[in-house]
C-alpha positions as CSV (number, residue, x, y, z in Angstrom):
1,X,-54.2,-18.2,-42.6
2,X,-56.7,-16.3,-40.6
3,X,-54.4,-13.8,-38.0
4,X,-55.0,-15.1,-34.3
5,X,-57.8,-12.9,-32.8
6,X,-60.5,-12.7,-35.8
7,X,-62.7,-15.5,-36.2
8,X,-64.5,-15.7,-39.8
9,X,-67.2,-13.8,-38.8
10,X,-64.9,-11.3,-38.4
11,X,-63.0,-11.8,-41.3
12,X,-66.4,-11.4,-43.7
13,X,-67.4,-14.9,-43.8
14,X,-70.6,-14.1,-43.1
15,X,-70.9,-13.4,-46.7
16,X,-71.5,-16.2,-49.4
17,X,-69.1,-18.5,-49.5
18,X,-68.8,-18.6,-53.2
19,X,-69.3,-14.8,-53.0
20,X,-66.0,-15.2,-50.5
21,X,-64.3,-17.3,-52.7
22,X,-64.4,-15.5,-55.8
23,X,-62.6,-12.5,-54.8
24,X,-59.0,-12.6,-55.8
25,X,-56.4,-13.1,-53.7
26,X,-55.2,-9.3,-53.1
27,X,-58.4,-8.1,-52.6
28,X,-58.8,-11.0,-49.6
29,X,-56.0,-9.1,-48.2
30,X,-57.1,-5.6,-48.6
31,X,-60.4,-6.7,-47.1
32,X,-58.4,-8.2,-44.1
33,X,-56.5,-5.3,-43.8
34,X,-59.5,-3.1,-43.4
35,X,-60.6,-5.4,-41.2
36,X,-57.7,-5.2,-39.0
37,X,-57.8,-1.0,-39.3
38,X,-61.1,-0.3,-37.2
39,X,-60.5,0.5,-34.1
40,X,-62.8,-2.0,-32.4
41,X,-61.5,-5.1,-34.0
42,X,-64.7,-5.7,-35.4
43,X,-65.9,-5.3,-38.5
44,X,-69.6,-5.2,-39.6
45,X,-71.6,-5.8,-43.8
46,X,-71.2,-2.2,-44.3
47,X,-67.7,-1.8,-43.3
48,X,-66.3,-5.0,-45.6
49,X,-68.0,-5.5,-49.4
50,X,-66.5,-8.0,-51.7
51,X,-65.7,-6.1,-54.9
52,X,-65.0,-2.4,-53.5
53,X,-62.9,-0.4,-55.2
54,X,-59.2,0.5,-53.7
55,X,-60.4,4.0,-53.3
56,X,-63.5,3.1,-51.4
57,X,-61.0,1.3,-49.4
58,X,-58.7,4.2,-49.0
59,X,-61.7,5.9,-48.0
60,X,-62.4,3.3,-45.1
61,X,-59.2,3.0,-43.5
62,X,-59.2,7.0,-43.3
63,X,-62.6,6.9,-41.4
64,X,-61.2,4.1,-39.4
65,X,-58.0,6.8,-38.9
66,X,-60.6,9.9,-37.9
67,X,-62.0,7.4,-35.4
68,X,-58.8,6.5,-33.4
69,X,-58.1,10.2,-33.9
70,X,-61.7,11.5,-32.4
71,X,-61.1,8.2,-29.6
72,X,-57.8,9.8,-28.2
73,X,-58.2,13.0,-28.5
74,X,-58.8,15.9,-25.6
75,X,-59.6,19.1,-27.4
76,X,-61.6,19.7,-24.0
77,X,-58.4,20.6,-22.5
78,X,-56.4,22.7,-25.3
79,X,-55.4,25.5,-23.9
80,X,-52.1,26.4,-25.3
81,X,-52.8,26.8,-29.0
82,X,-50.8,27.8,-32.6
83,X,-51.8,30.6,-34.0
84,X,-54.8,30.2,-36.8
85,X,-53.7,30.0,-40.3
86,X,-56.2,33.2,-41.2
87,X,-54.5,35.2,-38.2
88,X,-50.7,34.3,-40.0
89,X,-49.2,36.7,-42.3
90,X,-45.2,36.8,-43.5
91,X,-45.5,40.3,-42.8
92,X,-46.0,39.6,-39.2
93,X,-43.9,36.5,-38.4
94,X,-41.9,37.9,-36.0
95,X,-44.7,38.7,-33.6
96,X,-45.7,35.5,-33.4
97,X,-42.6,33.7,-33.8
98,X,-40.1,33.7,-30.6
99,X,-36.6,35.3,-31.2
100,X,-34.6,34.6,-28.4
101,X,-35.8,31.6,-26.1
102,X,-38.3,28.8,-27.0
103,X,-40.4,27.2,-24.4
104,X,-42.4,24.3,-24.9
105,X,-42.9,21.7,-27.5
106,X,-43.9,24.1,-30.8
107,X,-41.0,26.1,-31.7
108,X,-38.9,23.7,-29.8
109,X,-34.9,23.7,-31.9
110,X,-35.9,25.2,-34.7
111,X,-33.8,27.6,-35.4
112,X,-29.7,28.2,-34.2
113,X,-31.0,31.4,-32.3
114,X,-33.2,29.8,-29.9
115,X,-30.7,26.4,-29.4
116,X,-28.4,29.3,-28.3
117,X,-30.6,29.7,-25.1
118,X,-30.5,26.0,-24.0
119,X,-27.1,26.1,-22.5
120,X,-28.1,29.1,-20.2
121,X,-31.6,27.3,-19.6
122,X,-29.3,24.6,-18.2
123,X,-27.5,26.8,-16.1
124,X,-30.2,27.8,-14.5
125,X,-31.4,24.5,-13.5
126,X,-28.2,23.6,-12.2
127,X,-28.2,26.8,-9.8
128,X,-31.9,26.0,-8.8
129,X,-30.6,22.5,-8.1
130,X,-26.9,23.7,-5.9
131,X,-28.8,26.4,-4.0
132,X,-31.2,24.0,-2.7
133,X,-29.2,20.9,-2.5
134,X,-31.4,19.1,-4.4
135,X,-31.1,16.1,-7.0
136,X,-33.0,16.0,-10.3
137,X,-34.7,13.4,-10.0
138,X,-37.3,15.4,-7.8
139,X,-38.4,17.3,-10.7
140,X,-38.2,14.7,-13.2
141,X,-40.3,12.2,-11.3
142,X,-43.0,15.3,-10.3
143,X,-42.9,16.0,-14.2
144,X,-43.3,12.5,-15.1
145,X,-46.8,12.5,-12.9
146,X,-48.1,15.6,-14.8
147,X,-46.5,14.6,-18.4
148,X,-49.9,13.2,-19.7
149,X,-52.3,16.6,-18.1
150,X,-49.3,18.2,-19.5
151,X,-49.4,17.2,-23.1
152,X,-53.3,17.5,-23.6
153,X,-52.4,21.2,-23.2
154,X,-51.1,21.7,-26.6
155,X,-52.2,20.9,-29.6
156,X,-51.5,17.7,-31.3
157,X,-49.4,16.3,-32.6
158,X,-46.2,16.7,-29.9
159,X,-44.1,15.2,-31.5
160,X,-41.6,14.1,-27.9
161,X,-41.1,11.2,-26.6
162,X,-41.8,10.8,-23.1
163,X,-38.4,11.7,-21.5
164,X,-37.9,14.1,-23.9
165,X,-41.3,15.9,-23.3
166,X,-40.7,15.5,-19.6
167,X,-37.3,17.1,-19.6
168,X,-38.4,19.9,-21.9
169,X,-41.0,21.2,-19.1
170,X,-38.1,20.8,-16.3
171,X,-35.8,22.8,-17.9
172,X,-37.8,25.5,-19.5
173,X,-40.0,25.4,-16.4
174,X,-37.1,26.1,-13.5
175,X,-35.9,28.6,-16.7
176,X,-39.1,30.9,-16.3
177,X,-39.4,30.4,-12.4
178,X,-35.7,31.8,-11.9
179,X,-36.5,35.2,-14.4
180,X,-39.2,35.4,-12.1
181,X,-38.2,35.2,-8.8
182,X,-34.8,37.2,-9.8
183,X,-36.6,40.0,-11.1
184,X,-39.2,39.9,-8.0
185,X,-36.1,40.2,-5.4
186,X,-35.1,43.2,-7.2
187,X,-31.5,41.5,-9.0
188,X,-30.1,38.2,-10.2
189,X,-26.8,38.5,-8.2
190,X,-28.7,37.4,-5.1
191,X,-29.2,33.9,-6.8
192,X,-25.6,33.4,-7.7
193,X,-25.3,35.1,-11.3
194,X,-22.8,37.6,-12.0
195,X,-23.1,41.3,-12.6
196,X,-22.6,40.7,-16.3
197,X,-24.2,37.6,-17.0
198,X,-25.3,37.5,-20.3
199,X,-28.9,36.6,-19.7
200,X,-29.5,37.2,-15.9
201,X,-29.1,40.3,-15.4
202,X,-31.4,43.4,-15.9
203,X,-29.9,44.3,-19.8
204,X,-32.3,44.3,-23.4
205,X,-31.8,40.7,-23.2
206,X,-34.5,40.7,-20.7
207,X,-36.7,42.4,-22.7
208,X,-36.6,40.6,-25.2
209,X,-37.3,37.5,-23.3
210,X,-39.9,39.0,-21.7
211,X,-41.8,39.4,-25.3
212,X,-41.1,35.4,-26.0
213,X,-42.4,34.4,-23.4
214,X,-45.8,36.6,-23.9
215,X,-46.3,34.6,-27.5
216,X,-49.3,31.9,-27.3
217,X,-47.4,29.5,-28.7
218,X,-44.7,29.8,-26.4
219,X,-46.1,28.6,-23.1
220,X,-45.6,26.3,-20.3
221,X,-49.2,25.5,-18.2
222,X,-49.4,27.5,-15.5
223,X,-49.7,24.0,-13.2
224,X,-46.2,22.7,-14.2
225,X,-44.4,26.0,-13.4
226,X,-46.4,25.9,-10.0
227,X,-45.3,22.6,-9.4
228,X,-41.7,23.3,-9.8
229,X,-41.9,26.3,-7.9
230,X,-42.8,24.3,-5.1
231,X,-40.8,21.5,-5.5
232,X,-37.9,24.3,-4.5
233,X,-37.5,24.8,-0.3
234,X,-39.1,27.8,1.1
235,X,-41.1,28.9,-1.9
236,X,-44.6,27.4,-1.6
237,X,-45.2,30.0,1.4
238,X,-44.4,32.7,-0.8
239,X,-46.1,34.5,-3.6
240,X,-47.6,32.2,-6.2
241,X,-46.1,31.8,-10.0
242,X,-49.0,34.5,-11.2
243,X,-48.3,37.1,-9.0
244,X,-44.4,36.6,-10.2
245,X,-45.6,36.2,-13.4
246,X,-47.6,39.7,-13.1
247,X,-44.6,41.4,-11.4
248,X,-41.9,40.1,-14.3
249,X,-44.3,41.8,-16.8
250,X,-45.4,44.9,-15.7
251,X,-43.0,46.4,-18.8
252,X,-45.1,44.9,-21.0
253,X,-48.1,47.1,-19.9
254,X,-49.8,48.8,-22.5
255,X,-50.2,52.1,-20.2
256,X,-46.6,51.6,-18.4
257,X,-45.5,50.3,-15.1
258,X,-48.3,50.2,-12.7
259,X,-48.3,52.0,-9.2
260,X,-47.3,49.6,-6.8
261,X,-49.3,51.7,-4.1
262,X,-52.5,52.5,-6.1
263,X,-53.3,49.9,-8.5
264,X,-56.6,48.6,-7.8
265,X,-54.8,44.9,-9.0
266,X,-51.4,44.8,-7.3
267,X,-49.9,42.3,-4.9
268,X,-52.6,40.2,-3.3
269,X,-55.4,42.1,-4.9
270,X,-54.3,40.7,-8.0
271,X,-55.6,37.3,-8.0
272,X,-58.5,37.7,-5.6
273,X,-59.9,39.9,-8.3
274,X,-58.8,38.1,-11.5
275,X,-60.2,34.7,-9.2
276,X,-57.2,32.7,-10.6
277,X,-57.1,29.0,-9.3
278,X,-54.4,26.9,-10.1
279,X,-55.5,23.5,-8.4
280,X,-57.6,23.0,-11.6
281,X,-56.0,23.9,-14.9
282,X,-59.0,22.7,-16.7
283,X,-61.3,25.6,-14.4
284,X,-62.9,28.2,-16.5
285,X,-61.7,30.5,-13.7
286,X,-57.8,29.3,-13.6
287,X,-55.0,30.8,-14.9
288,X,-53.8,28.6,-17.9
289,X,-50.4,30.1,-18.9
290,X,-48.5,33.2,-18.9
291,X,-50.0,34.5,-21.1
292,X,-53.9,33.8,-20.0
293,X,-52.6,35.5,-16.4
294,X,-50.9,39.1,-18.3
295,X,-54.3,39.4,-20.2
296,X,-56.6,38.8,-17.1
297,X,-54.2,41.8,-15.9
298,X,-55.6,43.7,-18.0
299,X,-59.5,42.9,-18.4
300,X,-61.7,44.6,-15.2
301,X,-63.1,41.3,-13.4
302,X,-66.9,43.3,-14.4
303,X,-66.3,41.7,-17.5
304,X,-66.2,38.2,-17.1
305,X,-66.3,35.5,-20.4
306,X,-70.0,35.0,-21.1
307,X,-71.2,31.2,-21.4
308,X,-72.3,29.7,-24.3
309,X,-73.7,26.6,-25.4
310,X,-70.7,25.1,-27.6
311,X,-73.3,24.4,-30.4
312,X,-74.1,28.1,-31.0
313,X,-70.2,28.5,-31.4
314,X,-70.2,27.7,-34.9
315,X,-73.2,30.0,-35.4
316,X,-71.8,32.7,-34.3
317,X,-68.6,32.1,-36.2
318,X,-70.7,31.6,-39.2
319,X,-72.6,35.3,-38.5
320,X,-70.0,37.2,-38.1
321,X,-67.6,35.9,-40.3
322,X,-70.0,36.9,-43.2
323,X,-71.1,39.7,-42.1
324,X,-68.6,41.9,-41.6
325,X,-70.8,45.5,-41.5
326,X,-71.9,44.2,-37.9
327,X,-68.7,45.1,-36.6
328,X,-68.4,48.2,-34.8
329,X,-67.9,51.0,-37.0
330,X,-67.0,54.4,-35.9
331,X,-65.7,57.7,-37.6
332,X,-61.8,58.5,-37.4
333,X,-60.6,61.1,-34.8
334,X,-60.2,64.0,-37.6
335,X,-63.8,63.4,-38.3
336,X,-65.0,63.3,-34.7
337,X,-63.5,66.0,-34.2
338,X,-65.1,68.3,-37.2
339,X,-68.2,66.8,-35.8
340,X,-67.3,68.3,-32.7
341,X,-66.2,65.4,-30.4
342,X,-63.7,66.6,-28.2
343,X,-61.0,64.0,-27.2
344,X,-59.1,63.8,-23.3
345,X,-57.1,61.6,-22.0
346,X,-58.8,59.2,-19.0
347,X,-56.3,59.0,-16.1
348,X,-56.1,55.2,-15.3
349,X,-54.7,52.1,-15.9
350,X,-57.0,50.2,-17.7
351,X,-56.1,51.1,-21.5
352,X,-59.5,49.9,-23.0
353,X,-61.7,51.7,-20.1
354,X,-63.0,53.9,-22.9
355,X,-66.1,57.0,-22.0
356,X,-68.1,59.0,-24.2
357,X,-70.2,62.0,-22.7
358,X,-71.8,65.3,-23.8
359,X,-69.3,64.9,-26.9
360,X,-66.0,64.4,-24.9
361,X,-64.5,61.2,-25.9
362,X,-62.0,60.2,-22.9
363,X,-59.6,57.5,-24.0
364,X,-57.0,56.1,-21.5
365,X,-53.5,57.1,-22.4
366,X,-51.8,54.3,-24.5
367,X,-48.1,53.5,-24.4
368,X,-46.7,52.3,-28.5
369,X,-43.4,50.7,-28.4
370,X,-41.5,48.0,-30.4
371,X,-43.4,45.3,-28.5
372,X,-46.8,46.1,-28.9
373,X,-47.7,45.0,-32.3
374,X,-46.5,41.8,-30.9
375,X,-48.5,42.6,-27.6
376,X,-51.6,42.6,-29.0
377,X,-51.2,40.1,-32.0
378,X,-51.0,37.3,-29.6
379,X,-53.9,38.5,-27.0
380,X,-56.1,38.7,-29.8
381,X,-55.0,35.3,-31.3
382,X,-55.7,33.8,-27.6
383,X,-59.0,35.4,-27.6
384,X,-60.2,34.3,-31.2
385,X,-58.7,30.6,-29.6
386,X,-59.7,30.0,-26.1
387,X,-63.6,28.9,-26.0
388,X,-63.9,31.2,-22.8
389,X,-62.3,33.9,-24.1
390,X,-65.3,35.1,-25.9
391,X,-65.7,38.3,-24.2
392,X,-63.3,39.6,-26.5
393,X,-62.4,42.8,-24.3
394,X,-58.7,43.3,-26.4
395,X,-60.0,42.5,-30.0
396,X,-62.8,44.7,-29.0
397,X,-60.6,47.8,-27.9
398,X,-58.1,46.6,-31.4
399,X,-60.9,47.1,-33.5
400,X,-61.8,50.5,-31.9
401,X,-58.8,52.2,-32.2
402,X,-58.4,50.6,-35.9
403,X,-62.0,52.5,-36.8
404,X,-60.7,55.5,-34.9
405,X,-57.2,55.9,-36.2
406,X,-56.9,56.0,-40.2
407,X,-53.8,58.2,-40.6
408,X,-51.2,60.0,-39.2
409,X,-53.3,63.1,-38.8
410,X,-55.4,61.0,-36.4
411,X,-52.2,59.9,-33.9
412,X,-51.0,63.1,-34.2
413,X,-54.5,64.9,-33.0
414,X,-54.6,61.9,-30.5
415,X,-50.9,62.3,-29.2
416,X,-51.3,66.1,-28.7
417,X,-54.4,65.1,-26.3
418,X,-52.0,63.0,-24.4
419,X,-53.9,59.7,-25.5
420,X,-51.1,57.9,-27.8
421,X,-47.5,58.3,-26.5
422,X,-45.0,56.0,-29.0
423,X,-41.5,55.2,-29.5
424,X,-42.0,54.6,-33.0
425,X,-40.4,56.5,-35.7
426,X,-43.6,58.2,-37.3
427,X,-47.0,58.8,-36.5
428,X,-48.0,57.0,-39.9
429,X,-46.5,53.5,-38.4
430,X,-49.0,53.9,-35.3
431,X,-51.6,54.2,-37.9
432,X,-50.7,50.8,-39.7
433,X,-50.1,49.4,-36.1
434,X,-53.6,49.6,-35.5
435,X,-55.3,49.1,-39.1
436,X,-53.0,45.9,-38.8
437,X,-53.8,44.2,-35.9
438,X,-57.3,42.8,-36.4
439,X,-57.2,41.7,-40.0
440,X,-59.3,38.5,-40.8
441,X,-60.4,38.7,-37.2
442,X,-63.9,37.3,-35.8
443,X,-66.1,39.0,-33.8
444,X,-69.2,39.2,-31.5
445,X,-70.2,42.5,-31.8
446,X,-73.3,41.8,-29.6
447,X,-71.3,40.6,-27.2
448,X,-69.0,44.0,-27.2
449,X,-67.9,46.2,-24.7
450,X,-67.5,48.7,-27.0
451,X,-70.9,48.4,-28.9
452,X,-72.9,50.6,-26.9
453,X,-70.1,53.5,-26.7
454,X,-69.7,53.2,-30.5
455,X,-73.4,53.6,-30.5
456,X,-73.3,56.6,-28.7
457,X,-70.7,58.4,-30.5
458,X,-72.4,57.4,-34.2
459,X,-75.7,59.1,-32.9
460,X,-73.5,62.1,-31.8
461,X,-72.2,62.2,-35.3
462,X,-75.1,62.1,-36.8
463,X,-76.8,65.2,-35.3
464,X,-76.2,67.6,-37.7
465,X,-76.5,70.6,-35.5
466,X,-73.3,69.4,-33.8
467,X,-71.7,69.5,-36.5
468,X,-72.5,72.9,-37.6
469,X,-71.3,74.3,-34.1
470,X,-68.3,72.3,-34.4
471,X,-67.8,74.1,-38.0
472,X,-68.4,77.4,-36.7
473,X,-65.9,77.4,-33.7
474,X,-63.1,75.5,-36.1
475,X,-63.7,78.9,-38.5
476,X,-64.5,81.7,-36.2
477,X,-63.1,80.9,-32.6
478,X,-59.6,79.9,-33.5
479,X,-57.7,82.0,-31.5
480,X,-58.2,85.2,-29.5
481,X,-58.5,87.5,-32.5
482,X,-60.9,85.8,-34.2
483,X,-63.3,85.7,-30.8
484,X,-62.1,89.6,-30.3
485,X,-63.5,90.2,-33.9
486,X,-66.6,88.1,-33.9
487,X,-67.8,89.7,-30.3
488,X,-67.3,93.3,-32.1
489,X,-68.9,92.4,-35.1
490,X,-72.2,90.7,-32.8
491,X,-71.8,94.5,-30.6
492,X,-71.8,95.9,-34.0
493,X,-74.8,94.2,-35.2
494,X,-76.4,94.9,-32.1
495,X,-76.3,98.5,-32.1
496,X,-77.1,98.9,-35.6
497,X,-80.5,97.1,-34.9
498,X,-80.9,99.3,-32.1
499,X,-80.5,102.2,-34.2
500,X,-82.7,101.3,-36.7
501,X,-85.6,100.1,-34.6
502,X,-85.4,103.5,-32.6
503,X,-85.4,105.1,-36.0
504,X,-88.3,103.7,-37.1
505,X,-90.1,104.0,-33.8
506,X,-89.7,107.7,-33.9
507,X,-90.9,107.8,-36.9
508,X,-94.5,106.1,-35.9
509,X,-94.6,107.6,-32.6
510,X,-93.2,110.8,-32.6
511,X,-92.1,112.4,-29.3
512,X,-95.1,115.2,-27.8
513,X,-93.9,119.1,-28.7
């Protein structure tokens, strides 16, 4: 019987009928089913041919798959992403991989560690909930009205339900808010928590929180967390969840805590510069997650992504990915510096605001801790990700520092400039630091920061003369005894030449009796 819906048209009896009636009676079905598998209900000669194959009928029913798939999708949108496969290593898991808290839908209960935290995320809902006299069905309803802009966020599949997905950005959402607005009012204790509260209060649980929640995949869109914070009484008027974001993560900063008083991006300055707007999460100038904010932190608002045409995307993957001697390439620091390049640390706070002139390379200083392999692992990721990202400012500075540092003689030289200051325990794991971070990496060269400055510095290099003088001084003006001795031998020299020349002069011209 023909299923309601389909008339025989539809069904292929279009064809012969004694064509029709001659297939058997599973391969009716299996042409039914393909039928019944495209998306449009319809299907057309090319899509149904009596006497197919079953694997040219696998073969249709996946196209008829990739079609629903390519019909429901919103790639346009993605903007928390995993990690790519080629950026994954074993070696570096952990820097991609939270450790303490999970929030949102990828790393969601997977392992006992991070179910540990959902009792305290709980907690803190329940104290954002007594101190405003609310009821949860506020949030719930205002997450249920941003579930589906919500979900095209991530990549697919989420594998939630609704209430499940909706609860998830509630209670990981109003988790985030209250770790930022405690650590903006200067203590947790003036929220309701106690002194020694095992995750509110200003301990290394903190910090290591504050490293989860800096992972790409371990974000929350930056329009649900400013929804929530102003579903709460009194805090619309106040500052807005990126400048609480920027404030919770100022220990994250490669070159330290900024100055609250000096920092050309502090308070309100912040987001005029970085031009963050959160009334469109889909803007090429909003703020996407916690993550997106931290690194807009860091990047100078002169350099702004560069627009491309999404078809010459693939090109330029393409180009760089097979040629890798475009990258910029650039002696190490003990070579520089037999070539003569003189290294000094740059006094401000933006780490990849690099300047070479009249062979002094001044590099900003650079603070290496426990948390910055993870640091940079996910900026890059998020850069090699995020379509509008292609600037590439921190893979850019990554790759730098990889070409400059090689070994620990090159730290070490760098450290006693004041450049490198780390809390590692040898010079040598600085070194694989860098040479580690940019591995399988692509990147736009052309489209650099750094390509002109690496430029300079390899036609510095190459002048031999420089090098020469640099050889000299390294062997002859050491230290004070060595200049002492050289200037006594040139005096020497000197007056020798003097006495010869007058020797022979007399000798031509001799004086009058």
């Amino acid at each position: 019987m023909v299923s309601p819906g389909f008339n025989k048209k539809q069904l292929g009896y279009n064809y012969p009928k004694k064509c029709w009636q001659q297939l058997p009676g599973t391969k009716r079905k299996e042409t039914i089913d393909a039928v019944l598998q495209n998306p449009k209900g319809t299907a057309t000669e090319s899509d149904i041919v009596p006497h197919e194959p079953e694997w040219v009928i696998s073969i249709r029913k996946k196209l008829a798959e990739a079609r629903q798939i390519e019909a429901s999708s919103s790639w346009g949108k993605l903007s928390i992403y995993r990690v790519p496969h080629s950026l994954r290593d074993p070696a570096h898991k952990k820097s991609y991989t939270p450790q303490v808290v999970s929030l949102g839908p990828y790393h969601h209960g997977k392992s006992s560690v991070l179910k540990e935290m959902e009792e305290h995320k709980w907690r803190a809902l329940d104290h954002i909930l007594k101190r405003h006299d609310q009821d949860i069905n506020i949030y719930l309803n205002a997450m249920k009205e941003l579930e589906e802009e919500a979900r095209t966020c991530y990549e697919r599949p989420v594998s939630c339900s609704s209430e499940e997905f909706v609860q998830m950005m509630v209670l990981d959402g109003c988790f985030m808010l209250e770790l930022f607005i405690g650590a903006d009012e200067g203590g947790f204790d003036s929220l309701g928590y106690a002194e020694n509260d095992p995750v509110f209060s200003l301990r290394s649980t903190i910090i290591s929180i504050q490293r989860d929640m800096i992972m790409l995949e371990n974000q929350i869109p930056l329009f649900v967390l400013d929804k929530l914070l102003n579903l709460q009484p009194g805090m619309s008027d106040r500052k807005s969840v990126a400048q609480l974001a920027l404030e919770f993560f100022k220990p994250l900063m490669p070159t330290g805590p900024m100055p609250s008083s000096t920092d050309p991006l502090s308070d309100e300055s912040d987001l005029n510069c970085l031009n963050i707007n959160l009334t469109d999460p889909t803007s090429d100038q909003s703020g996407l997650h916690c993550l997106d904010v931290f690194r807009r932190s860091l990047v100078d608002k002169r350099f702004q992504p560069v627009s491309r045409p999404r078809d010459k995307i693939l090109q330029l993957l393409i180009h760089y990915m097979t040629d890798g001697r475009r990258q910029q390439l650039i002696h190490c620091v003990i070579d520089l510096k037999n070539a003569g390049v003189k290294f000094m640390m740059k006094k401000t706070d933006r780490f990849w605001d690099i300047k070479f002139e009249n062979g002094v390379l001044e590099i900003p200083r650079m603070l290496v801790h426990d948390g910055t392999k993870s640091l940079f692992f996910n900026l890059i990721a998020f850069e090699q990700c995020h379509l509008d990202s292609m600037d590439h400012i921190i893979t850019s500075y990554a790759i730098f520092m990889d070409n400059l540092i090689n070994s620990a003689e090159d730290v070490s030289h760098l450290h006693s400039c004041g450049i490198i200051e780390h809390w590692l325990g040898s010079d040598k794991e600085v070194a694989n630091l860098f040479n580690c971070l940019c591995q399988e990496v692509v990147f736009d060269n052309d489209n650099s920061s750094m390509s002109e400055l690496s430029e300079k510095i390899n036609a510095y290099y190459e002048k031999k003369w420089n090098t020469w003088i640099a050889d000299f001084s390294h062997k002859h003006l050491k230290n004070p005894w060595a200049i002492i001795s050289l200037v006594a031998a040139v005096i020497l020299l000197l007056l020798t030449f003097a006495q010869s020349f007058y020797a022979v002069y007399a000798y031509y011209k001799p004086p009058n009796s």
